[in-house]
C-alpha positions, 0 to 999 in steps of 0.5 A: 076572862070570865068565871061563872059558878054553877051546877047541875044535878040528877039521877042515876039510871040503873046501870045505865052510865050517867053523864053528869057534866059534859065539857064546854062547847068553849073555854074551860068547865072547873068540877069543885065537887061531886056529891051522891047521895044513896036514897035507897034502903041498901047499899050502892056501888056507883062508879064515877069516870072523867072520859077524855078524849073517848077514853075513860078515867076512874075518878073513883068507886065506891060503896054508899051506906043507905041514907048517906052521901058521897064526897069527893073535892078533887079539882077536874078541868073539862077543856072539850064539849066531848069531855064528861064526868059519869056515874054509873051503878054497880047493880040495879038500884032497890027503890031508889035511884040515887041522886047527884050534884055536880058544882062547877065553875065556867070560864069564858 
């Protein structure tokens, strides 16, 4: 067994959702943390889902400040290459799509 730590990161896209992190095609994705930062010039509403098994699951829903970031330290385990963690924005964003970092490990 191996354990390899990563990350991945992007933009959101309106309210369109998101995919963040998808499960591993083998093995077992670890999520350690979801950062998202608001770049914008007003406040955001982004929600934040794990889908399993074609079911979706509310990590969290929140409203970001302008130039402030997002936090969220819970443990997630992806077993599936179907499985994801997705974000979403409540409305259109101003002038700017917010941004993400997703840390996670990679065990083979």
């Amino acid at each position: 067994m191996s354990f390899t730590e990563t990350m991945t990161q992007g933009n959101t896209n309106d309210t369109t959702v998101v995919n963040m992190l998808a499960g591993p095609a083998s093995g077992r994705h670890v999520v350690r943390s979801i950062r998202i930062a608001n770049l914008d010039t007003v406040s955001c509403t982004v929600t934040i889902d794990a889908y399993i098994s074609s079911v979706s699951y509310r990590i969290q829903k929140a409203v970001i400040p302008p130039d402030s970031t997002l936090t969220i330290e819970d443990c997630f385990v992806l077993t599936a290459v179907a499985d994801k963690i997705r974000v979403v924005l409540g409305v259109a964003k101003t002038t700017t799509q917010p941004q993400y970092i997703v840390t996670y490990g990679v065990i083979t």
